[in-house]
FILUM-369653 format. One record per residue (C-alpha): residue number from 1; x, y, z. Coordinates in steps of 0.001 Angstrom, whole numbers. Layout:
<atom n="NUM" xx="X" yy="Y" zz="Z"/>
...
end
This chain:
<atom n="1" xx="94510" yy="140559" zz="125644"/>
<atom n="2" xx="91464" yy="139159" zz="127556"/>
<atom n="3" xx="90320" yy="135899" zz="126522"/>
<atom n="4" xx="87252" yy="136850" zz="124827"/>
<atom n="5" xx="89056" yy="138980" zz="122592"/>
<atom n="6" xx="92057" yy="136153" zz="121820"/>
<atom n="7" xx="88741" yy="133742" zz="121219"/>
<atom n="8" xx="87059" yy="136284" zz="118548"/>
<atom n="9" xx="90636" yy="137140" zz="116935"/>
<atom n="10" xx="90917" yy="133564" zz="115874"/>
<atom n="11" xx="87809" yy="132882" zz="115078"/>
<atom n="12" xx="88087" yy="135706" zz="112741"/>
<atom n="13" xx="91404" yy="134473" zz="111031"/>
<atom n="14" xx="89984" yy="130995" zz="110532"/>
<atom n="15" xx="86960" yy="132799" zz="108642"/>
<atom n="16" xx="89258" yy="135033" zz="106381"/>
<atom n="17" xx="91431" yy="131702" zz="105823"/>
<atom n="18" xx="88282" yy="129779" zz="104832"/>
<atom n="19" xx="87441" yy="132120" zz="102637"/>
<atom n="20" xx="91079" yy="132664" zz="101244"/>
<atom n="21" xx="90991" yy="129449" zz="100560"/>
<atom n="22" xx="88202" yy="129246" zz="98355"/>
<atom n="23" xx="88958" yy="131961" zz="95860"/>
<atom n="24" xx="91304" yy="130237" zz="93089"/>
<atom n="25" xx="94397" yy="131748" zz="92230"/>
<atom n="26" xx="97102" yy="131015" zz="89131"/>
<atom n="27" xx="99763" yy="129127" zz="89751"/>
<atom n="28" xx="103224" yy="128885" zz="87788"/>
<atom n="29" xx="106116" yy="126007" zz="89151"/>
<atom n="30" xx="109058" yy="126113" zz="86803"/>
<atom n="31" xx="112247" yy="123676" zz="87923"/>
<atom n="32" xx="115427" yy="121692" zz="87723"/>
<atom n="33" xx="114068" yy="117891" zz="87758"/>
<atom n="34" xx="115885" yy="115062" zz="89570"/>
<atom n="35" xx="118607" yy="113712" zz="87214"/>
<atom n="36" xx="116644" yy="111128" zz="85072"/>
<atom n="37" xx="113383" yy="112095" zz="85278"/>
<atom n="38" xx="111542" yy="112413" zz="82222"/>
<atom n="39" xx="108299" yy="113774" zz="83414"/>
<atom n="40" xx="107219" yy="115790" zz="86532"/>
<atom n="41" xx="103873" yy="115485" zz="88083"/>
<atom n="42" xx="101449" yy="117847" zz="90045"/>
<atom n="43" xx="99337" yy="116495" zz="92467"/>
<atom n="44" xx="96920" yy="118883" zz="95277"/>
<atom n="45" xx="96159" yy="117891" zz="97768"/>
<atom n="46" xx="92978" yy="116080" zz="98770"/>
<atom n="47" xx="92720" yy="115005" zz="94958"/>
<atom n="48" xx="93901" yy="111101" zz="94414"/>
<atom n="49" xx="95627" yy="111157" zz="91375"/>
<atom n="50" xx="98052" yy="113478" zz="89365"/>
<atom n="51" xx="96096" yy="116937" zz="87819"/>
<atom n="52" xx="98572" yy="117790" zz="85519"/>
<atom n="53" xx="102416" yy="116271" zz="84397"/>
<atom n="54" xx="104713" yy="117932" zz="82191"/>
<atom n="55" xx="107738" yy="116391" zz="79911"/>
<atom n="56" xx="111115" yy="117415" zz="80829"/>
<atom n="57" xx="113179" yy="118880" zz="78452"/>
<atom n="58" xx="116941" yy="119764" zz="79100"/>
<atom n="59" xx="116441" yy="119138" zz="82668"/>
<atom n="60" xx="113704" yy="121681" zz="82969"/>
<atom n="61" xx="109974" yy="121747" zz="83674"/>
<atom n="62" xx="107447" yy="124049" zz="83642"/>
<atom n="63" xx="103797" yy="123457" zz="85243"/>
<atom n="64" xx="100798" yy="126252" zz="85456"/>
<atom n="65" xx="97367" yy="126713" zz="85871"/>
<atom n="66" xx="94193" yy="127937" zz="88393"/>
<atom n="67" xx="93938" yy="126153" zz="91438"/>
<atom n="68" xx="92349" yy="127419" zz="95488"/>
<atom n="69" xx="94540" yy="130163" zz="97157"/>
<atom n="70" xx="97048" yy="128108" zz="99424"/>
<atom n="71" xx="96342" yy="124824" zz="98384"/>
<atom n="72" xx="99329" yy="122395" zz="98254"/>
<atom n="73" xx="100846" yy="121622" zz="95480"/>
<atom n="74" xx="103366" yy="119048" zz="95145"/>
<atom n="75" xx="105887" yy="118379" zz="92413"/>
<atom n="76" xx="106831" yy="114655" zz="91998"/>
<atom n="77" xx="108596" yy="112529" zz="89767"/>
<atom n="78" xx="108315" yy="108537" zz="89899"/>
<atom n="79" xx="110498" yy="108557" zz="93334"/>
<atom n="80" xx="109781" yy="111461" zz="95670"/>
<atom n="81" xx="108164" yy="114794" zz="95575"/>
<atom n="82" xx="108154" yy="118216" zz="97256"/>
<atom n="83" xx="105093" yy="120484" zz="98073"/>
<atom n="84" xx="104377" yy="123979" zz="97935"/>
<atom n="85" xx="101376" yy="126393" zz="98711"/>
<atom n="86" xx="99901" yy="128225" zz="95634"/>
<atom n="87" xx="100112" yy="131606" zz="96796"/>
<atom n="88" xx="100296" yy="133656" zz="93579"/>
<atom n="89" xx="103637" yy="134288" zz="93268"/>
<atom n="90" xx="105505" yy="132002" zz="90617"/>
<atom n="91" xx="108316" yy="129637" zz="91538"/>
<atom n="92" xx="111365" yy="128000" zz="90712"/>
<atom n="93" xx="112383" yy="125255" zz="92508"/>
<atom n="94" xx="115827" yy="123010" zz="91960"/>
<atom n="95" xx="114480" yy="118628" zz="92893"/>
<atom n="96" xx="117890" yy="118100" zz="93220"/>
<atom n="97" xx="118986" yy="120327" zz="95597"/>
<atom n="98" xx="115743" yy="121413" zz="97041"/>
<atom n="99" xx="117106" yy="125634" zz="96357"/>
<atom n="100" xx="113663" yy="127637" zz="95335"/>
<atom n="101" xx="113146" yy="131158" zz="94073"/>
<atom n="102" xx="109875" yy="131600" zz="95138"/>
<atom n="103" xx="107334" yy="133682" zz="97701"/>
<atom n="104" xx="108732" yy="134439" zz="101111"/>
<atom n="105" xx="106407" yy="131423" zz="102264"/>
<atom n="106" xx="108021" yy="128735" zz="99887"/>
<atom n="107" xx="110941" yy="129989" zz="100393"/>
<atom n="108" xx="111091" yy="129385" zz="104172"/>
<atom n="109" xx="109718" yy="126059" zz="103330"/>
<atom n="110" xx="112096" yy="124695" zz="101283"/>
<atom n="111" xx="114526" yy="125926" zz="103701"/>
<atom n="112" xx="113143" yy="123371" zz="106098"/>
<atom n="113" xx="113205" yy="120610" zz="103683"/>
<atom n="114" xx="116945" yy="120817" zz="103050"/>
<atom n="115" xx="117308" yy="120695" zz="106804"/>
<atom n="116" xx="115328" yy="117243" zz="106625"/>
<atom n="117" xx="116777" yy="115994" zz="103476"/>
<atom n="118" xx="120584" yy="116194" zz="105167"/>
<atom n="119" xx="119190" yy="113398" zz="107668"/>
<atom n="120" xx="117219" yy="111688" zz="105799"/>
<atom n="121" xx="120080" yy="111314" zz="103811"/>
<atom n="122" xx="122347" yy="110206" zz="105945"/>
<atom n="123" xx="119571" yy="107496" zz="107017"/>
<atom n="124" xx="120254" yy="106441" zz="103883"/>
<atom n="125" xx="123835" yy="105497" zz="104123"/>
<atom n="126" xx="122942" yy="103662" zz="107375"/>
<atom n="127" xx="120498" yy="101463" zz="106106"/>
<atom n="128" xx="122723" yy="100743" zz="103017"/>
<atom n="129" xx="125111" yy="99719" zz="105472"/>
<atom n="130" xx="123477" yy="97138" zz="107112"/>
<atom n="131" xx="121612" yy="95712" zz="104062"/>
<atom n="132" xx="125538" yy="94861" zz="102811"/>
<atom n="133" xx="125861" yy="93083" zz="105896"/>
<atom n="134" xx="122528" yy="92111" zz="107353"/>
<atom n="135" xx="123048" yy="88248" zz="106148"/>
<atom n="136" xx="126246" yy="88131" zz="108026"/>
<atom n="137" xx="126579" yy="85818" zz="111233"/>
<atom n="138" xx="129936" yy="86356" zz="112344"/>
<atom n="139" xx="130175" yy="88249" zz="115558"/>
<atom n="140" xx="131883" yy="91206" zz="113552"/>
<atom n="141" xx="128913" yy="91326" zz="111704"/>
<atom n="142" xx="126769" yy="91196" zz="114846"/>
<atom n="143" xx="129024" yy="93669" zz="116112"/>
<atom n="144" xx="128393" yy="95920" zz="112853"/>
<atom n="145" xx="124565" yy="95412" zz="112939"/>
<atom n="146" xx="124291" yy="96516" zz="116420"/>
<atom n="147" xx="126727" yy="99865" zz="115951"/>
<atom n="148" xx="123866" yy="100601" zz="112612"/>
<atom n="149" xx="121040" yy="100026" zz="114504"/>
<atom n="150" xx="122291" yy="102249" zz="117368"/>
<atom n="151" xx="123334" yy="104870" zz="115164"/>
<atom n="152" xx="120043" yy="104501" zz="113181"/>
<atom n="153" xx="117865" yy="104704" zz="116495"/>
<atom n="154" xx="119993" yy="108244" zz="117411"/>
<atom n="155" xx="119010" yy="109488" zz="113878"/>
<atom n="156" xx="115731" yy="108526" zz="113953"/>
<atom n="157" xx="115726" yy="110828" zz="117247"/>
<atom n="158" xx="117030" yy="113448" zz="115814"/>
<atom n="159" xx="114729" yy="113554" zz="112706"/>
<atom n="160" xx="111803" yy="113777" zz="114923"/>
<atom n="161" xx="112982" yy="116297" zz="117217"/>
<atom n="162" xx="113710" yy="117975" zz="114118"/>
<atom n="163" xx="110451" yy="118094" zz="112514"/>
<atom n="164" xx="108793" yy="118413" zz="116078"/>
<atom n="165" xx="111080" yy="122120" zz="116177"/>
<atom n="166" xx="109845" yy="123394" zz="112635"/>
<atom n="167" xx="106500" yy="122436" zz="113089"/>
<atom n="168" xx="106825" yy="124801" zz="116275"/>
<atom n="169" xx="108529" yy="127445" zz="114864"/>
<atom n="170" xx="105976" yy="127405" zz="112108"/>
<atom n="171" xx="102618" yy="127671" zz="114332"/>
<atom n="172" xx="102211" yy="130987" zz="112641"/>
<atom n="173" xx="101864" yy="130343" zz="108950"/>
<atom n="174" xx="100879" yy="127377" zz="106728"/>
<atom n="175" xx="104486" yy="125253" zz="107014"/>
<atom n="176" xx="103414" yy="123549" zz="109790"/>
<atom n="177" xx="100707" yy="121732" zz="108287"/>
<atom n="178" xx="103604" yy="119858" zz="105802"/>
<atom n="179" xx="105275" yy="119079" zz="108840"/>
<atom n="180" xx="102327" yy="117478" zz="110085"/>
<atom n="181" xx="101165" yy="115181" zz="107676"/>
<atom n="182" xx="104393" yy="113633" zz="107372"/>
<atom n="183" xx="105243" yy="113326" zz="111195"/>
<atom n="184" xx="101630" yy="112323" zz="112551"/>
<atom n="185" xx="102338" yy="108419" zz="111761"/>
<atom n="186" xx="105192" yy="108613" zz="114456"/>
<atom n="187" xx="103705" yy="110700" zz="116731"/>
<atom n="188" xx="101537" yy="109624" zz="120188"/>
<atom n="189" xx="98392" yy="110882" zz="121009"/>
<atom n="190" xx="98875" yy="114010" zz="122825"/>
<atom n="191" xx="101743" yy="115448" zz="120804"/>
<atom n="192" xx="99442" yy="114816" zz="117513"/>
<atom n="193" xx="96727" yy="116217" zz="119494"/>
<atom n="194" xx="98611" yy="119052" zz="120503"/>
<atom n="195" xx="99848" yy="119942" zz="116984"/>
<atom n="196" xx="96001" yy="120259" zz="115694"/>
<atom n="197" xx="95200" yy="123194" zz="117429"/>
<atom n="198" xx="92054" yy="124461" zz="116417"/>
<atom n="199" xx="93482" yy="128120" zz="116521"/>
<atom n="200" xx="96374" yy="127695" zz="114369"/>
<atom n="201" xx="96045" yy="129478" zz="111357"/>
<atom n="202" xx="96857" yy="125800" zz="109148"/>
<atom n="203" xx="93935" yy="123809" zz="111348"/>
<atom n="204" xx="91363" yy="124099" zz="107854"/>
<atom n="205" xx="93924" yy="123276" zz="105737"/>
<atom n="206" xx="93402" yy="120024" zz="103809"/>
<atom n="207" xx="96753" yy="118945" zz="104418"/>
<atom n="208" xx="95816" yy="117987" zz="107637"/>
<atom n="209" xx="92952" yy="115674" zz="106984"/>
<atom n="210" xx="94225" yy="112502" zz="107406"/>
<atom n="211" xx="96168" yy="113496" zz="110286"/>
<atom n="212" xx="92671" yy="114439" zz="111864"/>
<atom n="213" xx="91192" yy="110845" zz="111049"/>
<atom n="214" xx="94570" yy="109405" zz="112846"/>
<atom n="215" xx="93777" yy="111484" zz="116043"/>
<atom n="216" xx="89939" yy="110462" zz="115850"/>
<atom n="217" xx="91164" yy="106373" zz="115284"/>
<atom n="218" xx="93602" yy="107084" zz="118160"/>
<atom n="219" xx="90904" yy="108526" zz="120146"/>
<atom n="220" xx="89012" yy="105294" zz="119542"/>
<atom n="221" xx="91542" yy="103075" zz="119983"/>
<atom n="222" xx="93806" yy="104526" zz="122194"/>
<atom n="223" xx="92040" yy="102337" zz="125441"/>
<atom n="224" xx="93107" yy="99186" zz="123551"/>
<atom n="225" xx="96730" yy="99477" zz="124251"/>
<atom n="226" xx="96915" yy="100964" zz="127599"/>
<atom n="227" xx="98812" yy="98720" zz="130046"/>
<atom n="228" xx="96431" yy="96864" zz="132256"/>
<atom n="229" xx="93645" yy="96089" zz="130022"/>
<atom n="230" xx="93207" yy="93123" zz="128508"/>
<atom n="231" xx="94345" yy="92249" zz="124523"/>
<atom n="232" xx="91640" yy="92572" zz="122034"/>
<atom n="233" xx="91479" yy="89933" zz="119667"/>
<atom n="234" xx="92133" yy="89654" zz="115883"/>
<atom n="235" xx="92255" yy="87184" zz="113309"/>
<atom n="236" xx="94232" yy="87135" zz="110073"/>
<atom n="237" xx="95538" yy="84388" zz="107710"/>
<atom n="238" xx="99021" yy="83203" zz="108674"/>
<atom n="239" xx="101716" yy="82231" zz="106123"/>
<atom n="240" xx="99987" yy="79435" zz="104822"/>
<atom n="241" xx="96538" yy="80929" zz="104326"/>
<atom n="242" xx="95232" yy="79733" zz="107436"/>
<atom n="243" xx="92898" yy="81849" zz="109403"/>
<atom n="244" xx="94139" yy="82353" zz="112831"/>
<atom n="245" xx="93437" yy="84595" zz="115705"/>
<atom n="246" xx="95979" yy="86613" zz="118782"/>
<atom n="247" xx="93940" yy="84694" zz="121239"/>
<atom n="248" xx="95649" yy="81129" zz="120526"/>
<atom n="249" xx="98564" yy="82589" zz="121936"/>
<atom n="250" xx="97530" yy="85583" zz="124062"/>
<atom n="251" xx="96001" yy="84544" zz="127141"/>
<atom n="252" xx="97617" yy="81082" zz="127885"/>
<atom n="253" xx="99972" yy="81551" zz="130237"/>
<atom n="254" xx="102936" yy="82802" zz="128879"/>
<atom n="255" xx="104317" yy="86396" zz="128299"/>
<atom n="256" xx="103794" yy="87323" zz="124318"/>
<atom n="257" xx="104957" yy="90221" zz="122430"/>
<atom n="258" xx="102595" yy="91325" zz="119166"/>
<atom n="259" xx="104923" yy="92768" zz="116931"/>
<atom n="260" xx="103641" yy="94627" zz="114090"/>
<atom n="261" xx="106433" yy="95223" zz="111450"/>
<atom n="262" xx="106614" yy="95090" zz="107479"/>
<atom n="263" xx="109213" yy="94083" zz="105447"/>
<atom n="264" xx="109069" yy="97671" zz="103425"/>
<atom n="265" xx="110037" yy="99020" zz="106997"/>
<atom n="266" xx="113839" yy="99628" zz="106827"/>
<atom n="267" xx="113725" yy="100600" zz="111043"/>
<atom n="268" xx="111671" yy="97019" zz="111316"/>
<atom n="269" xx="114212" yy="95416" zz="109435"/>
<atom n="270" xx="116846" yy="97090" zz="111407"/>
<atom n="271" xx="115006" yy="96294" zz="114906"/>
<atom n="272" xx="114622" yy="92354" zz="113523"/>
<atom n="273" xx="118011" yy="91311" zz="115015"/>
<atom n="274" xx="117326" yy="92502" zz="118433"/>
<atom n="275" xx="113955" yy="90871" zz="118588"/>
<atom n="276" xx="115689" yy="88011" zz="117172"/>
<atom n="277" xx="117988" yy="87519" zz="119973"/>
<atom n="278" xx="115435" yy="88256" zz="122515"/>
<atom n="279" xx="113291" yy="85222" zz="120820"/>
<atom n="280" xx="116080" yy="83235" zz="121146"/>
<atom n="281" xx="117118" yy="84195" zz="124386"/>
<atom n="282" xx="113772" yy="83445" zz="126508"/>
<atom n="283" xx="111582" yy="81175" zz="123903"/>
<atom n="284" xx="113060" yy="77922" zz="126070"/>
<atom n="285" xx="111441" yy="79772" zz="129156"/>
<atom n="286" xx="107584" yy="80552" zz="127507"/>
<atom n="287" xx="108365" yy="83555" zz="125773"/>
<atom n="288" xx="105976" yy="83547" zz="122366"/>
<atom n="289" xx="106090" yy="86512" zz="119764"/>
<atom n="290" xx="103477" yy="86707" zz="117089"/>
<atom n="291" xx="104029" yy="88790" zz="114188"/>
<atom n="292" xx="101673" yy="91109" zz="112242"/>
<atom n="293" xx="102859" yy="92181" zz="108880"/>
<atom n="294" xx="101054" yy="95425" zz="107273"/>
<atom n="295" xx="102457" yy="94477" zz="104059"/>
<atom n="296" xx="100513" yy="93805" zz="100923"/>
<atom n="297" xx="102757" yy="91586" zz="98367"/>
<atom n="298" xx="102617" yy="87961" zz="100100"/>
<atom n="299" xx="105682" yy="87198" zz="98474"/>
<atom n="300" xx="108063" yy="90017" zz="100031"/>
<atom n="301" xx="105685" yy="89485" zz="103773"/>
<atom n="302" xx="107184" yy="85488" zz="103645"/>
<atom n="303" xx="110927" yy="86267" zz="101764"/>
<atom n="304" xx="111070" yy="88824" zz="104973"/>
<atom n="305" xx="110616" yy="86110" zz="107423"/>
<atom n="306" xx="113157" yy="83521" zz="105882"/>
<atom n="307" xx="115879" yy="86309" zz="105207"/>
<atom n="308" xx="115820" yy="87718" zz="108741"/>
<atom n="309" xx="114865" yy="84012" zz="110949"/>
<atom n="310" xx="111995" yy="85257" zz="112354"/>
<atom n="311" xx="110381" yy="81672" zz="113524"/>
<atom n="312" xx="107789" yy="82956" zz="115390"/>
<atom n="313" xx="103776" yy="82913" zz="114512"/>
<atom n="314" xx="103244" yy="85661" zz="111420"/>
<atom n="315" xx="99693" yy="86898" zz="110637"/>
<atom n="316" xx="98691" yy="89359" zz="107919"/>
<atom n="317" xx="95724" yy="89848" zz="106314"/>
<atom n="318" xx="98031" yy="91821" zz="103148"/>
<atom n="319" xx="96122" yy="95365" zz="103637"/>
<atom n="320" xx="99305" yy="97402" zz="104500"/>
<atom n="321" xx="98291" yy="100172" zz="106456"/>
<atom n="322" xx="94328" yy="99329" zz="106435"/>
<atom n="323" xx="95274" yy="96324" zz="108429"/>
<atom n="324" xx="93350" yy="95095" zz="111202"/>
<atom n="325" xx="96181" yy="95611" zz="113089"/>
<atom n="326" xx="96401" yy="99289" zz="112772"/>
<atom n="327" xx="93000" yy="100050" zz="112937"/>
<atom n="328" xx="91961" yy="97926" zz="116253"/>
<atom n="329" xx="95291" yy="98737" zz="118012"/>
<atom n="330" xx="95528" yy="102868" zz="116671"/>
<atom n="331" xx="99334" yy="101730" zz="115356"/>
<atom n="332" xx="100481" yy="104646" zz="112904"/>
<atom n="333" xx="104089" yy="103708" zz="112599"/>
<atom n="334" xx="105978" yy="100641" zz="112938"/>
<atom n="335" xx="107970" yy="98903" zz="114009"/>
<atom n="336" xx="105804" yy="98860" zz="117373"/>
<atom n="337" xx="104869" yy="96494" zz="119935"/>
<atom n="338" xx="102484" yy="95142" zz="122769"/>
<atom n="339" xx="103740" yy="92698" zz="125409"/>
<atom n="340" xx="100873" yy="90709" zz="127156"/>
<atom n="341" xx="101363" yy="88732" zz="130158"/>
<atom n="342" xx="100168" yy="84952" zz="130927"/>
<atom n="343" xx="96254" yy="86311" zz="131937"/>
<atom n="344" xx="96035" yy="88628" zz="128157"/>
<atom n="345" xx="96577" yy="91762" zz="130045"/>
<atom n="346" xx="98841" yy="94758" zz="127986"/>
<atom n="347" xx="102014" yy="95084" zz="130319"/>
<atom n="348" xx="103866" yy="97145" zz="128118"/>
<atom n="349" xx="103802" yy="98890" zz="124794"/>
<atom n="350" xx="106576" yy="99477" zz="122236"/>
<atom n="351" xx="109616" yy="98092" zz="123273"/>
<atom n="352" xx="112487" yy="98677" zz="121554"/>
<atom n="353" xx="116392" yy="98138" zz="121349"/>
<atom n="354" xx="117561" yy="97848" zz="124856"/>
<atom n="355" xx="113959" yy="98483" zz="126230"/>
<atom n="356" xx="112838" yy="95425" zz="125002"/>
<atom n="357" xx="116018" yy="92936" zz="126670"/>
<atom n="358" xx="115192" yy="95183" zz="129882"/>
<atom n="359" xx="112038" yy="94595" zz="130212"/>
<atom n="360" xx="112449" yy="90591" zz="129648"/>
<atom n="361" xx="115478" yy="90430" zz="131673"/>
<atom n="362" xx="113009" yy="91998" zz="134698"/>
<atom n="363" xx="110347" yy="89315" zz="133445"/>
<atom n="364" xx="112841" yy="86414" zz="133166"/>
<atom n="365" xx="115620" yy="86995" zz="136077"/>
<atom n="366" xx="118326" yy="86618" zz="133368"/>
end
């Protein structure tokens, strides 16, 4: 097909799924809620909060109504949710183990979504691992923590080269746009570029609105982090209230790693030890880490930094993700990291597990 023609053929799909998407369309969702939920909400996309709820009665739910052709439609109750495109034909989905009697579409979605749940799941057990032992400070513990973390790092891996295949193998339909919003956090500039094609059939779809203003930010920001150029500065309150900006420690001589973290962040929390020891390790030779928190409770920001001995510098300025941090620096998932050298010039950018005692080892000598 000559490229004039491939040009005009999607221009002409995006058109029909513009206008698809305008007409409205019924909708019926009937299900098995999680065990214990008393009431199931509907949210749509690009609308804030819930459009509808429904009581639960004998484990069962039933939600209906008018909404656009395609728009998503998710199903929630107080602890997770699952969406689905309104494409006219009813459905019956099962919350607890994500089975669905639904359109051929739907279907095929929640098809992918028990592929991510058995993961995510197992992620689970992980994590619950090392909270049991993540006060512990004998070196079986140490031991333990570093096993978890390496396991943790491997599954963390293999989630994202799992949602990086269905999001491929779903260029051709509307699933990939699910995929997408929930991925584009953890994903760099040219991948998340790469995924908002504007050809795909999903490009128009609201779903993918935020992950359009992430690509715009990154666009902006991107220049910021790039080894070689110099820090840009920031200034948040520290623990104490204090206002305080990177530049008292950036810039003076000494090699310092921003860390941006949370303590909502089970991977930061899992990470902490590492960066712990590395503190440790090369602190006595000049080594400085300053901390920036996107969390927004003050209380669980400074219980974090007691629990897990992070004695470093800690700003936040208690936005969560509309921190300064994330919008000057383009960070969409954490943990991450940018080491500066003595002058205030980016050397390297999100170092992690071994990457991170590498690169100081190289630094250091030892």
């Amino acid at each position: 097909m000559k490229a004039i023609q491939r040009m005009a053929l999607a221009a002409a799909t995006l058109a029909a799924s513009a206008t698809a998407q305008a007409q409205d369309t019924t909708f019926k969702i009937t299900g098995t809620a999680p065990k214990g939920a008393q009431t199931i909400y509907l949210y749509v996309a690009g609308e804030k909060d819930a459009a509808d709820s429904a009581a639960v009665s004998g484990g069962r739910f039933e939600l209906s109504g008018r909404r656009q052709l395609n728009a998503a439609l998710t199903v929630a109750d107080r602890q997770e949710g699952w969406t689905l495109f309104n494409d006219g034909t009813p459905a019956d989905i099962d919350m607890r183990t994500l089975e669905a009697k639904a359109s051929p579409l739907n279907e095929r979605l929640f098809g992918e979504y028990r592929r991510i749940k058995a993961l995510d799941d197992r992620g689970m057990e992980i994590y619950n691992e090392f909270e049991k032992i993540m006060q512990g400070t004998t070196p079986a513990d140490q031991a333990e923590k570093s096993r978890l973390s390496a396991q943790m790092d491997a599954l963390r891996d293999s989630m994202v080269a799992l949602y990086m295949e269905i999001i491929d193998s779903n260029r051709d339909n509307l699933i990939a746009a699910v995929f997408i919003d929930n991925i584009y956090r953890a994903t760099d500039y040219q991948t998340l570029k790469g995924m908002l094609d504007p050809a795909a059939p999903y490009y128009g779809h609201p779903l993918l609105n935020n992950a359009k203003t992430a690509l715009a930010d990154m666009e902006a920001s991107i220049a910021k982090r790039k080894p070689g150029t110099m820090v840009t500065d920031i200034e948040m309150a520290d623990t104490s209230g204090k206002a305080r900006k990177l530049s008292e420690w950036c810039g003076r001589g000494g090699y310092v790693l921003i860390d941006f973290w949370a303590s909502w962040c089970g991977p930061c929390r899992m990470e902490m030890p590492n960066v712990v020891a590395n503190y440790k390790k090369y602190h006595p030779k000049g080594f400085e880490i300053v901390g920036i928190s996107f969390d927004k409770d003050a209380s669980a920001w400074q219980d974090a930094i007691k629990s897990m001995g992070m004695e470093w510098p800690q700003l936040s300025d208690l936005k969560g993700w509309n921190s300064a941090g994330s919008s000057t620096y383009g960070i969409r998932s954490i943990p991450s990291s940018i080491l500066v050298d003595g002058s205030g010039r980016i050397v390297d950018v999100d170092l992690r597990g071994q990457r991170l005692g590498q690169k100081l080892k190289e630094i250091y000598g030892f």
